[in-house]
TORKOL-4160 file (C-alpha; in steps of 0.2 Angstrom, whole numbers, padded with zeros to 4 digits, m for minus):
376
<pt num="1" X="0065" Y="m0028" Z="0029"/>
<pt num="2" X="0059" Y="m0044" Z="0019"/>
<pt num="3" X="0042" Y="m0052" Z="0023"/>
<pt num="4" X="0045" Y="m0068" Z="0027"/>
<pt num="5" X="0029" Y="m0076" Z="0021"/>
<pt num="6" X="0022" Y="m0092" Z="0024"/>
<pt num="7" X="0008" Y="m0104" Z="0019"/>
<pt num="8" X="0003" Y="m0108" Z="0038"/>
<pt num="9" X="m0014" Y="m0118" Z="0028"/>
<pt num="10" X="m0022" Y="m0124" Z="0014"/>
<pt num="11" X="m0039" Y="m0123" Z="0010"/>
<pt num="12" X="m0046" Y="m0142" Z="0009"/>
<pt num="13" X="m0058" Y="m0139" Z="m0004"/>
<pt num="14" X="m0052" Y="m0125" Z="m0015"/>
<pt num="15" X="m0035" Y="m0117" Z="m0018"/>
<pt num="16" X="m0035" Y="m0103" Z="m0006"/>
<pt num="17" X="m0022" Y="m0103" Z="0009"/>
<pt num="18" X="m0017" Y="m0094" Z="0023"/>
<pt num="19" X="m0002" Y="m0085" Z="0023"/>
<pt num="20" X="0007" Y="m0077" Z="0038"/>
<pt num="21" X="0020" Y="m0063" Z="0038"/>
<pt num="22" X="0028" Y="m0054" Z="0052"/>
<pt num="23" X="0032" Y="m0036" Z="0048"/>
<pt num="24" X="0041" Y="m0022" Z="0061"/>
<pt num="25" X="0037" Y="m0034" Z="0074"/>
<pt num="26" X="0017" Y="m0037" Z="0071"/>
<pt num="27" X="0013" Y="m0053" Z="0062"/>
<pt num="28" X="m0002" Y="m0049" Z="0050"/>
<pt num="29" X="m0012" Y="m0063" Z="0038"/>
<pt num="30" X="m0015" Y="m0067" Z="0019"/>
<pt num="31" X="m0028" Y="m0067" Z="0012"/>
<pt num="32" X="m0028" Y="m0048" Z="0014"/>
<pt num="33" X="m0034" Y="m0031" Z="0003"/>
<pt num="34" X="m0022" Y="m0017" Z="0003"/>
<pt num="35" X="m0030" Y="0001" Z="0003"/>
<pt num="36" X="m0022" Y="0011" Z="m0013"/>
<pt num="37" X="m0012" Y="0028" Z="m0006"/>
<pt num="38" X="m0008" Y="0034" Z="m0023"/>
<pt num="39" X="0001" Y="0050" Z="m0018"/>
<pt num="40" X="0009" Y="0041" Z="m0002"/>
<pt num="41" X="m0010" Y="0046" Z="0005"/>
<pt num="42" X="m0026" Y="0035" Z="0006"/>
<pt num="43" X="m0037" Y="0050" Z="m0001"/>
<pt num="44" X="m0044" Y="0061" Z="0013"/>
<pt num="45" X="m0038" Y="0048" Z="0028"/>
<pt num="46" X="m0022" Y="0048" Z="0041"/>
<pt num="47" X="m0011" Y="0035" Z="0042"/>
<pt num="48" X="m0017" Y="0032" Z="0059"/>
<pt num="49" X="m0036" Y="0029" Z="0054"/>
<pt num="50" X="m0029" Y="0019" Z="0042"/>
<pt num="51" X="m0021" Y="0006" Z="0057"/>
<pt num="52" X="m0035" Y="0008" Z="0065"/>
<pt num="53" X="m0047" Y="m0002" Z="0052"/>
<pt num="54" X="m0035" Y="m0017" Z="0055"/>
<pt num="55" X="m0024" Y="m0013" Z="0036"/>
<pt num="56" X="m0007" Y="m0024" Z="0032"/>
<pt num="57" X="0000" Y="m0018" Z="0015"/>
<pt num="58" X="m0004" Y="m0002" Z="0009"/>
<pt num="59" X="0001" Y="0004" Z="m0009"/>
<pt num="60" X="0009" Y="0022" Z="m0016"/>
<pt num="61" X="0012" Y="0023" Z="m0033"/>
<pt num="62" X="0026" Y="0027" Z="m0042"/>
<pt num="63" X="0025" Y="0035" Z="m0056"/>
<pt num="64" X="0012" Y="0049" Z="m0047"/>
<pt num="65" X="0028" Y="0050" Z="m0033"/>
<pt num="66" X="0040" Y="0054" Z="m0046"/>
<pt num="67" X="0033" Y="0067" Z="m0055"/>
<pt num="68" X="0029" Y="0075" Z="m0037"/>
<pt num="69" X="0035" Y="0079" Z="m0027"/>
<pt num="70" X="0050" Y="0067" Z="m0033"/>
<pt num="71" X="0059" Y="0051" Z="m0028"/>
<pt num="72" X="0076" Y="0061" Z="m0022"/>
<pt num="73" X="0064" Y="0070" Z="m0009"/>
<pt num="74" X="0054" Y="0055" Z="m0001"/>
<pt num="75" X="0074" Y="0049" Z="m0001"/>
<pt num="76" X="0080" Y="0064" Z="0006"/>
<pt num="77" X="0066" Y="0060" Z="0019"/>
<pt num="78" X="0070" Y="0044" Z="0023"/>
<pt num="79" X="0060" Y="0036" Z="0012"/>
<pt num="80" X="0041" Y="0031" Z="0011"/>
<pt num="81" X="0037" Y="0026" Z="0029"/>
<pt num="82" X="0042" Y="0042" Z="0037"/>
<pt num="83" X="0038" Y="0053" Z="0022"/>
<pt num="84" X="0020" Y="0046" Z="0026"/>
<pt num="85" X="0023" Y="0042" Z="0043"/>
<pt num="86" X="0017" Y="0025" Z="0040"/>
<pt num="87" X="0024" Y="0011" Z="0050"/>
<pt num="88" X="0018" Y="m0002" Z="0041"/>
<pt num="89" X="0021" Y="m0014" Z="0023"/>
<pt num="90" X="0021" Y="m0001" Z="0007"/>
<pt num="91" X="0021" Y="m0008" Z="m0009"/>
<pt num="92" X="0025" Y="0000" Z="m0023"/>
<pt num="93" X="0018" Y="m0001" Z="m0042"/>
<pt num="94" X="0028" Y="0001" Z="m0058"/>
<pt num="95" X="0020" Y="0016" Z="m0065"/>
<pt num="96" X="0016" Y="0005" Z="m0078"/>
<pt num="97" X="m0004" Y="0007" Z="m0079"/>
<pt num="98" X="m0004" Y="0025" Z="m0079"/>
<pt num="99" X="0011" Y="0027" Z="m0093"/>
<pt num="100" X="0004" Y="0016" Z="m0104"/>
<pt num="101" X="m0013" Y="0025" Z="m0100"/>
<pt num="102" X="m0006" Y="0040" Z="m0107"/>
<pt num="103" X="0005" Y="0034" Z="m0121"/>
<pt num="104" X="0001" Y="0027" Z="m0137"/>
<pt num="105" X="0006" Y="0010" Z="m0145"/>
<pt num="106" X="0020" Y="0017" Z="m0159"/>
<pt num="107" X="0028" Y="0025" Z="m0144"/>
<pt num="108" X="0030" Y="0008" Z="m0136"/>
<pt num="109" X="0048" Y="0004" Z="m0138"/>
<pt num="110" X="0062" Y="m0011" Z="m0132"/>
<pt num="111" X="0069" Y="0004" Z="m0122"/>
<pt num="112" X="0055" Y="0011" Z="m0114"/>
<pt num="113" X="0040" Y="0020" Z="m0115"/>
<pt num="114" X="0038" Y="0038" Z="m0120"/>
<pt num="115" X="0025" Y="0048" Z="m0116"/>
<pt num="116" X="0017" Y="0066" Z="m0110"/>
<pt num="117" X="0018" Y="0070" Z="m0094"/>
<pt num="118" X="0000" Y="0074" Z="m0087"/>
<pt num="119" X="0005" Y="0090" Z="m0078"/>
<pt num="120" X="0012" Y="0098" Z="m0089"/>
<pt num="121" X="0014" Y="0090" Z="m0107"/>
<pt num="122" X="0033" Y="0086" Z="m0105"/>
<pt num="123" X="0038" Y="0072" Z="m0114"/>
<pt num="124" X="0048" Y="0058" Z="m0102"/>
<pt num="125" X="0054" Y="0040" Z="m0104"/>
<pt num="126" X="0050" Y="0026" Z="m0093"/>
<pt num="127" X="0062" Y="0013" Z="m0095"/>
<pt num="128" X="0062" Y="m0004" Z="m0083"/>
<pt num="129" X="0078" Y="0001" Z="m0072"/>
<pt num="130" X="0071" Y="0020" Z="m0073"/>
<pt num="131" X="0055" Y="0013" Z="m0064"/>
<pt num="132" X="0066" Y="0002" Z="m0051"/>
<pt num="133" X="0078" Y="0014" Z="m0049"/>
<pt num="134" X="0063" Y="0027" Z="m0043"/>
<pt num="135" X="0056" Y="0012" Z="m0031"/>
<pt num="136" X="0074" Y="0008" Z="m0022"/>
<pt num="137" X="0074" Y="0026" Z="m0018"/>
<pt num="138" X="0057" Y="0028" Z="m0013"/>
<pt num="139" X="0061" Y="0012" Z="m0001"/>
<pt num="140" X="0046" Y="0003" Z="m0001"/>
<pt num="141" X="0044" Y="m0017" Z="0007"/>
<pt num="142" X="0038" Y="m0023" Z="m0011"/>
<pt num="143" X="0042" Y="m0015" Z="m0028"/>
<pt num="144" X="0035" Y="m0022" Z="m0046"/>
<pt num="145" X="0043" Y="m0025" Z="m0060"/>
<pt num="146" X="0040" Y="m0013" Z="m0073"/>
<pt num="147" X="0029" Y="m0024" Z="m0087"/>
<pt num="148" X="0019" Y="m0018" Z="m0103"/>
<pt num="149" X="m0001" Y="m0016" Z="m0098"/>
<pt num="150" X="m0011" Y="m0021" Z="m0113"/>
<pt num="151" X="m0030" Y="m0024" Z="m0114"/>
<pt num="152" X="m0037" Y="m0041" Z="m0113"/>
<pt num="153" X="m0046" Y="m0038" Z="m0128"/>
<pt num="154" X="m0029" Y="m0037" Z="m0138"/>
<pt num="155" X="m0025" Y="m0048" Z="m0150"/>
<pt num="156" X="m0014" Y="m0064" Z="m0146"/>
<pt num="157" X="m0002" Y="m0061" Z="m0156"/>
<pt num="158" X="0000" Y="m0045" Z="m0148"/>
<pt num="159" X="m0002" Y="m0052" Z="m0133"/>
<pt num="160" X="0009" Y="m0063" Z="m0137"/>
<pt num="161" X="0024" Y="m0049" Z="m0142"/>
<pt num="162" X="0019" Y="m0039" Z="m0126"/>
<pt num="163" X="0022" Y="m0052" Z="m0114"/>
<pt num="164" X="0039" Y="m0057" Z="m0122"/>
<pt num="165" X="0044" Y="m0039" Z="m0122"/>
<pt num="166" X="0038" Y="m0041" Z="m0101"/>
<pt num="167" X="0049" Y="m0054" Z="m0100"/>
<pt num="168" X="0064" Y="m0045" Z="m0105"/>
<pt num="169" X="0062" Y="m0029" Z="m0097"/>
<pt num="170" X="0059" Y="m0040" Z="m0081"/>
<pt num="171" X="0075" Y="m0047" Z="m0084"/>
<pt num="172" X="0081" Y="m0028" Z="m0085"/>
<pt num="173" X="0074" Y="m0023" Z="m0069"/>
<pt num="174" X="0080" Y="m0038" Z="m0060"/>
<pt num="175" X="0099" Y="m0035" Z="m0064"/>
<pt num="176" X="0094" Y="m0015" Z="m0059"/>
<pt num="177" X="0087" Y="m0019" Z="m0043"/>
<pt num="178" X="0098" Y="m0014" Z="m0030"/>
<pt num="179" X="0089" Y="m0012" Z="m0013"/>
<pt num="180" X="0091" Y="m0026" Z="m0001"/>
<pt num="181" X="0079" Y="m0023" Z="0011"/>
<pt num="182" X="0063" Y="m0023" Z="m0004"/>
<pt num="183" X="0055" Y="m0039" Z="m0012"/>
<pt num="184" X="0052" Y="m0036" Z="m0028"/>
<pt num="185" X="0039" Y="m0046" Z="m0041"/>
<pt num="186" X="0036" Y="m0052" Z="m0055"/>
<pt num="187" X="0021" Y="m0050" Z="m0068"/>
<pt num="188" X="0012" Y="m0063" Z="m0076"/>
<pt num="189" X="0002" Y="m0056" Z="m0090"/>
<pt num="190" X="m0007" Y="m0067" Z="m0105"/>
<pt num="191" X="m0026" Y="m0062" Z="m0106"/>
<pt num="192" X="m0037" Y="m0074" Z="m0105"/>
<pt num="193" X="m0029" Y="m0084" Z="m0118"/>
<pt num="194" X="m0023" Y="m0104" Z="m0106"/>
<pt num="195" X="m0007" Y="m0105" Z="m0116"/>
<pt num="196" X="0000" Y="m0087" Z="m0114"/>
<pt num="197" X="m0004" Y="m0085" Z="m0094"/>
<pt num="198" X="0008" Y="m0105" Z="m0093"/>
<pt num="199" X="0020" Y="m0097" Z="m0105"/>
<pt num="200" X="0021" Y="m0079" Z="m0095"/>
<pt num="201" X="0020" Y="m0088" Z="m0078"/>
<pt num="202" X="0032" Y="m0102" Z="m0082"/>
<pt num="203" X="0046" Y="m0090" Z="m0089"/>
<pt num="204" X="0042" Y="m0076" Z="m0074"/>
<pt num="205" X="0045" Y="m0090" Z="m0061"/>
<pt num="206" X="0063" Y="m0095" Z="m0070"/>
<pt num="207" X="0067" Y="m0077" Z="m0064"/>
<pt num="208" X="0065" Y="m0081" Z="m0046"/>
<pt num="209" X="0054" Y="m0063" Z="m0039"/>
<pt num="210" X="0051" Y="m0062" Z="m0021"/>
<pt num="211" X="0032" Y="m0066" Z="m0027"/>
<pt num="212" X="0023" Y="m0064" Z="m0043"/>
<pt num="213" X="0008" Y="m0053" Z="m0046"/>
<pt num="214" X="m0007" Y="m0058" Z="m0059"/>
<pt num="215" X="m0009" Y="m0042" Z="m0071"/>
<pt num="216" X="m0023" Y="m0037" Z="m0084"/>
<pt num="217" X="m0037" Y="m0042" Z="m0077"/>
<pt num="218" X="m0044" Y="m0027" Z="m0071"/>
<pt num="219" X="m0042" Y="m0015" Z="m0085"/>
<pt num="220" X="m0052" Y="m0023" Z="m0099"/>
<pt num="221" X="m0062" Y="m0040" Z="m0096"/>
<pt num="222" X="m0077" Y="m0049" Z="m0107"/>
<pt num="223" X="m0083" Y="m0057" Z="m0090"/>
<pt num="224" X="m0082" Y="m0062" Z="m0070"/>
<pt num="225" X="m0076" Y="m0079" Z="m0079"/>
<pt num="226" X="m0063" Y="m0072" Z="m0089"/>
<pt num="227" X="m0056" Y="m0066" Z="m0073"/>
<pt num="228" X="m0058" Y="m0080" Z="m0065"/>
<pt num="229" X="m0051" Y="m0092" Z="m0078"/>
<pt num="230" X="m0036" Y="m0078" Z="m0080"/>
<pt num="231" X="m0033" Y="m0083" Z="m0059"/>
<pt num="232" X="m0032" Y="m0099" Z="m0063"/>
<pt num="233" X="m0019" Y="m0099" Z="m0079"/>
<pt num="234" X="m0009" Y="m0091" Z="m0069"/>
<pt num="235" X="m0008" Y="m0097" Z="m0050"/>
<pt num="236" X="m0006" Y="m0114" Z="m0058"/>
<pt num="237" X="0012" Y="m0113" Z="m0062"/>
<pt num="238" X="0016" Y="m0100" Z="m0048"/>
<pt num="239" X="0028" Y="m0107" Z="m0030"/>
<pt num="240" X="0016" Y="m0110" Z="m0017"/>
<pt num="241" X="0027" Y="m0102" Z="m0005"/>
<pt num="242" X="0028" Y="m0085" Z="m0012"/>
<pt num="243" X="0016" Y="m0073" Z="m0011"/>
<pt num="244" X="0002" Y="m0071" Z="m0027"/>
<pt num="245" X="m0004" Y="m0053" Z="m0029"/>
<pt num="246" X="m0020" Y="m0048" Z="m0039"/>
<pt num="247" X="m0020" Y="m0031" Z="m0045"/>
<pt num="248" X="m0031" Y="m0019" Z="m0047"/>
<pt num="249" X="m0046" Y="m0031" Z="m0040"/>
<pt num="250" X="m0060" Y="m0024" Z="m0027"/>
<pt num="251" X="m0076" Y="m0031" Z="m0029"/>
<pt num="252" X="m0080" Y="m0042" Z="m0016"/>
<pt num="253" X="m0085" Y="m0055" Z="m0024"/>
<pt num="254" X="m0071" Y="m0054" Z="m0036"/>
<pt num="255" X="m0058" Y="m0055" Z="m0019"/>
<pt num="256" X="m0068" Y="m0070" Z="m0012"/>
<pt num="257" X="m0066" Y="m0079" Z="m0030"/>
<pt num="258" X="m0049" Y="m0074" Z="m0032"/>
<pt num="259" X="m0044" Y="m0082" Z="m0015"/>
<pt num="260" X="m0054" Y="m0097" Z="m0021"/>
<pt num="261" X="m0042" Y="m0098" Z="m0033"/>
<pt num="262" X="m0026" Y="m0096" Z="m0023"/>
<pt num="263" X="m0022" Y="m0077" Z="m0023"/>
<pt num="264" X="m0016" Y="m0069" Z="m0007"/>
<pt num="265" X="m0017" Y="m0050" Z="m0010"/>
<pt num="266" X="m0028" Y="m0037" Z="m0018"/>
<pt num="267" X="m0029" Y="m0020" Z="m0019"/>
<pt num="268" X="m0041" Y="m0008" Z="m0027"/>
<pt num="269" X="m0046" Y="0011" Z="m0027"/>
<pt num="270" X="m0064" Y="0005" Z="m0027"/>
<pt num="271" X="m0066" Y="0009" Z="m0009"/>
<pt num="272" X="m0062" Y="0030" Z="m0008"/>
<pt num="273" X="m0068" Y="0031" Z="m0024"/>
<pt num="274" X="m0085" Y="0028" Z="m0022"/>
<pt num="275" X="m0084" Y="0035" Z="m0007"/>
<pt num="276" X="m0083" Y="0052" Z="m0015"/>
<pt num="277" X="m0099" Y="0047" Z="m0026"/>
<pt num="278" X="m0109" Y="0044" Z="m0011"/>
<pt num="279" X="m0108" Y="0026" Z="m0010"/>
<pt num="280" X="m0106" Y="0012" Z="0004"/>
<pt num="281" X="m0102" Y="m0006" Z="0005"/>
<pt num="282" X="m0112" Y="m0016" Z="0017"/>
<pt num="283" X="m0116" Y="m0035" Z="0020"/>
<pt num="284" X="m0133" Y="m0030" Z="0008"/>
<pt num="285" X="m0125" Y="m0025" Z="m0006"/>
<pt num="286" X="m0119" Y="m0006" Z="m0012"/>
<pt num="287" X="m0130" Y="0008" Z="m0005"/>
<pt num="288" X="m0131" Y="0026" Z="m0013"/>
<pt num="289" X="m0132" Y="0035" Z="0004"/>
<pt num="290" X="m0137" Y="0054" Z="m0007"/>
<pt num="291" X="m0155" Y="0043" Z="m0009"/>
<pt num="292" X="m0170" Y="0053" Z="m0001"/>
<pt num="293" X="m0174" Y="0035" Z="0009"/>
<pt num="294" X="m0160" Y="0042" Z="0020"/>
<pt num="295" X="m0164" Y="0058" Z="0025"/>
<pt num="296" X="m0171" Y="0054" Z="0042"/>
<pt num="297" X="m0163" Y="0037" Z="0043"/>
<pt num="298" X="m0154" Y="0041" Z="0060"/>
<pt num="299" X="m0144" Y="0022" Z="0061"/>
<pt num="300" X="m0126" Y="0018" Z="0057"/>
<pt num="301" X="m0121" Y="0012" Z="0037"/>
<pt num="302" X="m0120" Y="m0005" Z="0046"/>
<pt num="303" X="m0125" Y="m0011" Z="0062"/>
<pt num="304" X="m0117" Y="m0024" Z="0061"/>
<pt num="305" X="m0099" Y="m0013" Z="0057"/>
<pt num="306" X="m0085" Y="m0011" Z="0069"/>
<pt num="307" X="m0077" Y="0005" Z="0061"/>
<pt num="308" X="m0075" Y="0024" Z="0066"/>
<pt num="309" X="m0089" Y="0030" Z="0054"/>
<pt num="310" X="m0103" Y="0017" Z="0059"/>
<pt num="311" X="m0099" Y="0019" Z="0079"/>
<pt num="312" X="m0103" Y="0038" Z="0077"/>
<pt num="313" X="m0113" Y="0043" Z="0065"/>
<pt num="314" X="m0129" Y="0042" Z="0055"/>
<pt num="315" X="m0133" Y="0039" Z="0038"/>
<pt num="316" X="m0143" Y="0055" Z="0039"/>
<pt num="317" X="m0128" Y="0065" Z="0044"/>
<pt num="318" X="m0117" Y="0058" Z="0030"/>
<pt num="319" X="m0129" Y="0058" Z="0018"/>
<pt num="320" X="m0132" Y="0078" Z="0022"/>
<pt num="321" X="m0111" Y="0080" Z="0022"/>
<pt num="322" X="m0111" Y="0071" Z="0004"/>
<pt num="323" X="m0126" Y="0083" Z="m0002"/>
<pt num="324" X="m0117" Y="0100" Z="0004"/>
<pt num="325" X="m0100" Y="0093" Z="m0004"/>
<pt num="326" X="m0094" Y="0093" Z="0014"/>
<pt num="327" X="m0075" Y="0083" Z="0014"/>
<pt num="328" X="m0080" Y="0077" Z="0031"/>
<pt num="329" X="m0094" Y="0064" Z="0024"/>
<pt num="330" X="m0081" Y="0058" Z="0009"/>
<pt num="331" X="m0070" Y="0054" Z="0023"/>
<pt num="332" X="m0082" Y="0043" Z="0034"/>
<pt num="333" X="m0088" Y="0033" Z="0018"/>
<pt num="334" X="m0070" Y="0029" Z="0017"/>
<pt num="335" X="m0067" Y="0022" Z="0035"/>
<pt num="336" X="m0082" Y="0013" Z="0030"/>
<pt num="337" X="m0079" Y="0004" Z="0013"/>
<pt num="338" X="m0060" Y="0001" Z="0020"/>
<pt num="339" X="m0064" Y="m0007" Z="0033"/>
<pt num="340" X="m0078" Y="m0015" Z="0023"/>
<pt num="341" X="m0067" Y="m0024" Z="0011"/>
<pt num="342" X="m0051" Y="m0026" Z="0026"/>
<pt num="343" X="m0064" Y="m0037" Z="0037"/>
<pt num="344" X="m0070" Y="m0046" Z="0022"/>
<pt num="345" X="m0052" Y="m0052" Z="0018"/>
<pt num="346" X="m0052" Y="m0056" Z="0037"/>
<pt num="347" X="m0070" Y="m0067" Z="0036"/>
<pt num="348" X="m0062" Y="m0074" Z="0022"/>
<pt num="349" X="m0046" Y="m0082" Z="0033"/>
<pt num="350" X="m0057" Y="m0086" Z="0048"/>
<pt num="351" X="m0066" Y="m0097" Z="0034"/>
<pt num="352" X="m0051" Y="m0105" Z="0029"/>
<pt num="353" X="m0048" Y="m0110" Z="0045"/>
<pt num="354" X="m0063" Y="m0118" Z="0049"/>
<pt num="355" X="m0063" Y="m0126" Z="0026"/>
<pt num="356" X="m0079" Y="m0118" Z="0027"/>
<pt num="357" X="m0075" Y="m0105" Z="0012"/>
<pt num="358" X="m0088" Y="m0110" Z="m0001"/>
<pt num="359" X="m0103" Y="m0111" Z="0012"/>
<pt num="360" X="m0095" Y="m0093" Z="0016"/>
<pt num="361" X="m0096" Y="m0087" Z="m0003"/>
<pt num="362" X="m0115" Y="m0093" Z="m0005"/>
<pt num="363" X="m0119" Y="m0084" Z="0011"/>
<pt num="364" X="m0110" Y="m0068" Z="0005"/>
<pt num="365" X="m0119" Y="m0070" Z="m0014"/>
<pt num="366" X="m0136" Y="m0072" Z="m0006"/>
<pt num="367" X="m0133" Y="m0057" Z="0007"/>
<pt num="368" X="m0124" Y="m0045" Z="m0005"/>
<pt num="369" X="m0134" Y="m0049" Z="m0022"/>
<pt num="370" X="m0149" Y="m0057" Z="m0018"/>
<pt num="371" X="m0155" Y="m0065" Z="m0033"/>
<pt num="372" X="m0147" Y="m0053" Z="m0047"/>
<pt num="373" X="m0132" Y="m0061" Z="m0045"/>
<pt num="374" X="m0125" Y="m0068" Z="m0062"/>
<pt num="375" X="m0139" Y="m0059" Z="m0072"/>
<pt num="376" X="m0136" Y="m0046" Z="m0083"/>
């Protein structure tokens, strides 16, 4: 099913809004982060503690699902939700980061990308209606377009060649898309270079996706304000009234900026991940709960959170889980950061609400950063 989006208000001193969507008879909110379910599984958690935290859109990614266990078997199974018994929004990526991670540049073609598969060293192609084709079978809500991932450092011209070679594969997967009940987007690309992010955006929008995603800023970037000015080339020249996605974005303070900016979605796999390094998100900043400070410290990550994790156990006990490499502690630091990052996005709304969203921020940076923000 579609999600009928819409902007329900604008922010009155920046470019954030607040979107709506209703979805399976639930109507959830933009701005919103999306936990990242690579394998059609948020590492280590059930779909149901995943609900519990509050989430909207989660992502699975395709090219992971296509190597294994296969796009015919999540089919065969009735696609994505009750492969992964997950009754809510699935989007979808292109497999695009991960193949151009693994290919080189002379393997870059106007057909496809070749490239090794990382199992087992197979060579396989990668072509934009290969990677819809893969997404209409696995039957998520949102499916990308399948769009060529440089680096930010990369030359304008090649930057310039890249998103060309975007724009016509998009054109590709566009005319190849033939699920009916799944949105798919476009990709704006560009750098950080004003002209190439109007031209991409521009000439993505003349396609007319279902919404339009902002790609390579999370992969390679000289600064916080090369990402930021990257938000703004693009969202520019994007339709309000379709849906604006960020990808790959996590940090906190990069979400709050981002919806500054007038993005609605993020996702990241910031959260599990450092989750399984021992770290947790909280309203002070990032703690590393493997310190010795914590041994004895018998009080929740966060008193002042609502999730699973804080309501029932102690920084001592997870700190001891992390320490003897027990799954258990992995898993409670990933309720946490989550739900961290899911009632952030919810702060940020309730802010929009009340146009109080840049008092919120400074709050946020003095609370999360204290006085090393913006130093190096």
């Amino acid at each position: 099913m579609k999600l009928n989006f819409k902007v329900v208000k604008k922010s009155k001193n920046t470019q954030a809004r607040l979107g709506t969507f209703l979805y399976n008879g639930k109507m959830y909110e933009t701005p919103m982060f999306m936990p990242v379910g690579t394998q059609a599984s948020v590492k280590t958690l059930s779909p149901e503690e995943i609900k519990d935290m509050n989430a909207g859109i989660i992502l699975a990614n395709t090219y992971h699902l296509w190597l294994r266990p296969g796009e015919d078997v999540v089919n065969e199974a009735g696609g994505l939700h009750k492969f992964m018994n997950y009754d809510g929004p699935i989007l979808t990526d292109s497999g695009g980061f991960q193949v151009f991670s693994l290919a080189k540049p002379k393997d870059i073609t106007e057909e496809g990308v070749v490239f090794k598969n990382h199992l087992n060293g197979d060579k396989l192609l990668l072509t934009p209606e290969k990677s819809i084709e893969i997404q209409n079978k696995l039957d998520s809500d949102i499916a990308m377009s399948f769009d060529e991932c440089p680096p930010a450092s990369a030359s304008y011209d090649y930057l310039k060649q890249s998103i060309e070679r975007t724009l016509r594969w998009a054109k590709r997967g566009k005319l190849a898309h033939k699920n009916k009940n799944q949105m798919l987007f476009g990709i704006i690309q560009g750098g950080y270079y004003e002209d190439l992010r109007k031209f991409s955006a521009i000439e993505t929008v003349k396609l007319d996706f279902d919404g339009y995603s902002i790609g390579g800023v999370a992969n390679d970037h000289e600064s916080k304000e090369d990402m930021y000015k990257a938000f703004i080339y693009s969202t520019k020249y994007l339709p309000e009234e379709k849906l604006r996605y960020a990808m790959g974005i996590g940090e906190p303070i990069d979400i709050i900026e981002g919806v500054i900016r007038g993005i609605d979605l993020f996702d990241c796999v910031s959260p599990t991940r450092l989750a399984r390094h021992g770290h947790a998100l909280t309203k002070y900043g990032k703690i590393n709960i493997k310190n010795a400070k914590y041994k004895k410290d018998f009080t929740p990550i966060s008193t002042e959170c609502d999730c699973y994790a804080c309501k029932h156990y102690t920084k001592a006990y997870i700190k001891h889980l992390i320490n003897a490499e027990e799954t258990f502690g992995a898993r409670l630091l990933s309720i946490h950061n989550i739900r961290f990052l899911i009632h952030l996005t919810e702060e940020i709304r309730e802010a929009i609400k009340s146009d109080t969203l840049l008092e919120y921020k400074e709050e946020f940076i003095k609370n999360y950063y204290g006085d090393q923000y913006g130093k190096k």
